[in-house]
C-alpha positions in Angstrom: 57.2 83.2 9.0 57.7 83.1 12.9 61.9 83.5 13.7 62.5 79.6 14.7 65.8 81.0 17.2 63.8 83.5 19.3 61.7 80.8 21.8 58.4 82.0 22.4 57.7 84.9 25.0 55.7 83.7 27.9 53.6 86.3 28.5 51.6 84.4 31.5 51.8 86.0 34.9 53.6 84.9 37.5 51.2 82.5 39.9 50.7 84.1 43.0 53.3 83.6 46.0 50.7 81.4 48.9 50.7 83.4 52.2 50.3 80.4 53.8 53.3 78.9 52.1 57.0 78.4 53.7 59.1 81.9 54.4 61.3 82.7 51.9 63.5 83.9 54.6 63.3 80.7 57.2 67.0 79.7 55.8 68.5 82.7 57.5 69.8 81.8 61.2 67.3 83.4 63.3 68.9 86.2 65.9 67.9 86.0 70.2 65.0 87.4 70.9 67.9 88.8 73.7 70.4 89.5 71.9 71.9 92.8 73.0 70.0 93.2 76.1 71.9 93.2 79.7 75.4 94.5 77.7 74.7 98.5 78.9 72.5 97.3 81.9 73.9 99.1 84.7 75.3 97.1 87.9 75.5 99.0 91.0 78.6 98.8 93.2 78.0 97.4 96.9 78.4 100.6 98.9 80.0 98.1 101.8 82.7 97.0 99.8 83.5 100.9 99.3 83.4 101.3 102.6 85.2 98.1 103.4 88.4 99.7 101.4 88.0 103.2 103.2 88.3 101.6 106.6 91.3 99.8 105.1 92.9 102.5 104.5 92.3 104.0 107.7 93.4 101.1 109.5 96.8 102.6 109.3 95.9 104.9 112.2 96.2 101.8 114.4 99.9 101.3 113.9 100.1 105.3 116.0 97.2 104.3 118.8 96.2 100.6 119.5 92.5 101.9 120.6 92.1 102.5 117.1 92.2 98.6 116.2 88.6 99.7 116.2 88.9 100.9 112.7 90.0 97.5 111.1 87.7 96.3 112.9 85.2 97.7 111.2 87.3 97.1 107.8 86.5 93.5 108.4 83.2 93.3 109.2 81.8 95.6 106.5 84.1 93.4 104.1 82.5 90.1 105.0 79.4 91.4 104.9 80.3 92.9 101.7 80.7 89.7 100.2 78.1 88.4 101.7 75.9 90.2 99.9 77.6 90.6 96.9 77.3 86.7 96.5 73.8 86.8 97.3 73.1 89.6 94.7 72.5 87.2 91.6 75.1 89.6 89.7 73.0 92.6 90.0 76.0 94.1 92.2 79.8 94.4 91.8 82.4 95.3 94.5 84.0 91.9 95.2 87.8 93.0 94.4 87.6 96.3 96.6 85.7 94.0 99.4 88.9 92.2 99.3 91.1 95.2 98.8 89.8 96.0 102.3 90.3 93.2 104.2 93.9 92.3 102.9 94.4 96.2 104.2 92.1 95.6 107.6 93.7 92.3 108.3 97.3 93.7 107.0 97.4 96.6 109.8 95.7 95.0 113.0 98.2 92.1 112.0 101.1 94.5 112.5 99.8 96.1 115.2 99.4 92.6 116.8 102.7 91.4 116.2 104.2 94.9 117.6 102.6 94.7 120.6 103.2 90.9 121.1 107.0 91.5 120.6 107.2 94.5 123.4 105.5 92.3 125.4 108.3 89.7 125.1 110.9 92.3 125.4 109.6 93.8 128.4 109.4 90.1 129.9 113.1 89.7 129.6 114.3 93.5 130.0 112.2 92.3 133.7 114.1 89.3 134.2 117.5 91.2 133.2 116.4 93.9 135.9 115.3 91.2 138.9 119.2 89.7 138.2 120.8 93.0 138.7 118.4 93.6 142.2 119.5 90.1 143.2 123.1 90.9 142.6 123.0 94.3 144.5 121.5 92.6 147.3 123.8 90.0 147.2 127.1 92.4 147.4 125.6 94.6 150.1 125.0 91.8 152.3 128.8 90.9 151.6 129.6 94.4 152.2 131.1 94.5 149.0 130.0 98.0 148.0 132.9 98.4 145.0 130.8 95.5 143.1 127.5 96.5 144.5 128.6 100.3 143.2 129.9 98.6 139.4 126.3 97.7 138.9 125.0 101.5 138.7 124.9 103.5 135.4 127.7 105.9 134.4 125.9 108.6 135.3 125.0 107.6 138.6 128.5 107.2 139.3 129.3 110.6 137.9 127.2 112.3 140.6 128.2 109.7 143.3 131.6 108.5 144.2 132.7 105.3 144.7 133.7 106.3 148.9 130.3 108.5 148.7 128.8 105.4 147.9 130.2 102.9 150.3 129.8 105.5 153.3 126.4 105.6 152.0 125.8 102.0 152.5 127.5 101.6 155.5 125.4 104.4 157.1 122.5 102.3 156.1 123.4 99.0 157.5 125.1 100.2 160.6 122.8 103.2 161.2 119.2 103.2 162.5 117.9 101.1 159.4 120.0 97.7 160.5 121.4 95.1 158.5 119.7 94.5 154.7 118.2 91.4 155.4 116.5 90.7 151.2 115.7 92.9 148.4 112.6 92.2 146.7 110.0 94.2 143.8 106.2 94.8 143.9 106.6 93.3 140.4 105.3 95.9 138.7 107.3 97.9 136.3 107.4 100.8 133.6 109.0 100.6 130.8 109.9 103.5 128.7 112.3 105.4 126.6 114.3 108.5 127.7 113.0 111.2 125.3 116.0 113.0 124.6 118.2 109.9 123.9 115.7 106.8 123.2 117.9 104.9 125.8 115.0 102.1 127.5 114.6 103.4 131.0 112.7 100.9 133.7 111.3 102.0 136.9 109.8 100.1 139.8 109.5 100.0 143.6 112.5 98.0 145.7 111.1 96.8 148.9 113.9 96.4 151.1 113.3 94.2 154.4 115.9 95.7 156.9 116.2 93.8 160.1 115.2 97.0 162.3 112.4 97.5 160.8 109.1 95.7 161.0 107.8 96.5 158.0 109.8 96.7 154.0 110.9 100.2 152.8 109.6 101.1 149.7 112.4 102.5 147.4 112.0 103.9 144.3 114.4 102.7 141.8 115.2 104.0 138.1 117.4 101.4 135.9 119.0 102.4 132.2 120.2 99.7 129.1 123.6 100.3 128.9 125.4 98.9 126.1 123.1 96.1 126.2 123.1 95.4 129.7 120.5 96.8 132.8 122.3 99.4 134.9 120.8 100.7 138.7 120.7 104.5 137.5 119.5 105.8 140.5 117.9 105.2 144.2 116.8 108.9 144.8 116.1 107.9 148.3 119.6 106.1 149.3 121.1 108.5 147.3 119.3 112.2 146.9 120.8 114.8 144.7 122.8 117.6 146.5 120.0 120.2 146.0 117.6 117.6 148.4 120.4 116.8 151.0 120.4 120.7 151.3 116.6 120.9 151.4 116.6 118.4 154.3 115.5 115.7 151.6 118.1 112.7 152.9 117.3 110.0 154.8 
C-alpha cells in the first residue's frame, strides 16, 4: 500500500538550462572595463619646473652681486615655461607646485635686490644734496673771510691734524696769494659713495672746482667728506691742506 505522507519522488531530469537564454548573472552590477587602470600609471615630473626651483634657490646669489640678477632671471623664465607646458601636458606631467616654488623664490630675491638698490639710490641722492649744502656753505664763509665757521664744517679729524690758525693762515694765503680771491665753488657732479672699511662710517668723494679770480680756468680739488653724527663733514682737501709728510716732500701748493 504506497505511504500516502511521503509525495512522490520526481525522478525526471532537470530540462536543460537554454544557452541562448538570459544570464544568470546579468543582476550583478557590471565592473569598468577600466577600472583600475591609470591608478599606478607613472607621471613624469616636468624637468623645467625642477629646474625652475634650483634657479630659485640660487637666486640668493644676487642679494651678494647684482650681475647675478641673471640667475632669477632664468628662475622665471624656466618657471613660466614650466607651466606652460605643464598645462599643455593633458595630465601626463606633474611639477606645477615646484614651478611655483621657483618663481615665488626667483621673483622673491630680484625683488629684494630691486628694492636695495632703489633705496641706495635714494640715499645717495640726498647724502648728494646734504654734501652740495655743506660746499655752498664753505664757499659762502670763505668769501666772508669767516674761516672759524668755514673751519666748524670739517670733520674731527681733520681738525685734529689742522688747527684752527693753521687753517685760517691757510685760507688767507690762498685768497691773498697768487691764486686771488675765491670767486664760486662748484662740483663736476659726480660722486662716490662708500663706506670706510675699518669703521663703516659713509665716506663721499668728488672733485671741487674752484673759480679763483686769478685764474682763467677752475682748479680742480679733490675733496673727501665723512657722516658725522648724522650730518656731512669736509674731512679733507689734500690739496689746500697736504699732510706734513707732503709739505716736506715739496707736495704743497
Amino acid at each position: 500500500m504506497p505511504d500516502l505522507q511521503t509525495p512522490p519522488t520526481d525522478n525526471r531530469p532537470a530540462p536543460a538550462q537554454d544557452p541562448d537564454g538570459p544570464d544568470p548573472l546579468a543582476h550583478l552590477h557590471k565592473m569598468s572595463t577600466t577600472a583600475g587602470l591609470g591608478s599606478t600609471d607613472y607621471v613624469a615630473i616636468n624637468p623645467a619646473s625642477v629646474l625652475a626651483v634650483i634657479l630659485g634657490l640660487a637666486s640668493a646669489l644676487a642679494v651678494v652681486d647684482k650681475i647675478l640678477l641673471i640667475v632669477p632671471l632664468a628662475g622665471l623664465i624656466c618657471a613660466v615655461v614650466a607651466l606652460y607646458q605643464i598645462g599643455r601636458s593633458g595630465g601626463t606631467q606633474t611639477g606645477r607646485g615646484l614651478a611655483i616654488l621657483g618663481l615665488l623664490l626667483s621673483l622673491g630675491f630680484a625683488g629684494y635686490v630691486g628694492y636695495q638698490s632703489f633705496a641706495k639710490l635714494q640715499q645717495e641722492k640726498r647724502d648728494r644734496v646734504s654734501v652740495e649744502t655743506v660746499i655752498s656753505q664753505f664757499t659762502s664763509s670763505i668769501q666772508k673771510a669767516e674761516f672759524d665757521k668755514a673751519y666748524d664744517l670739517f670733520s674731527p679729524r681733520f681738525q685734529e691734524r689742522v688747527k684752527l690758525q693753521e687753517f685760517s693762515d691757510r685760507m688767507k694765503y690762498v685768497q691773498d696769494g697768487s691764486w686771488g680771491k675765491l670767486e664760486s665753488i662748484s662740483t663736476s657732479g659726480r660722486y662716490a659713495f662708500n663706506s670706510d672699511p675699518t669703521t663703516g662710517i659713509r665716506i663721499a668723494q668728488t672733485i671741487l672746482m674752484m673759480k679763483l679770480d686769478k685764474y682763467p680756468q677752475p682748479s680742480n680739488q679733490e675733496a673727501v667728506f665723512r657722516l658725522v653724527g648724522g650730518q656731512w663733514k669736509i674731512e679733507d682737501i689734500p690739496g689746500l691742506f697736504p699732510a706734513a709728510n707732503q709739505q716736506q716732500g715739496g707736495g704743497g701748493g
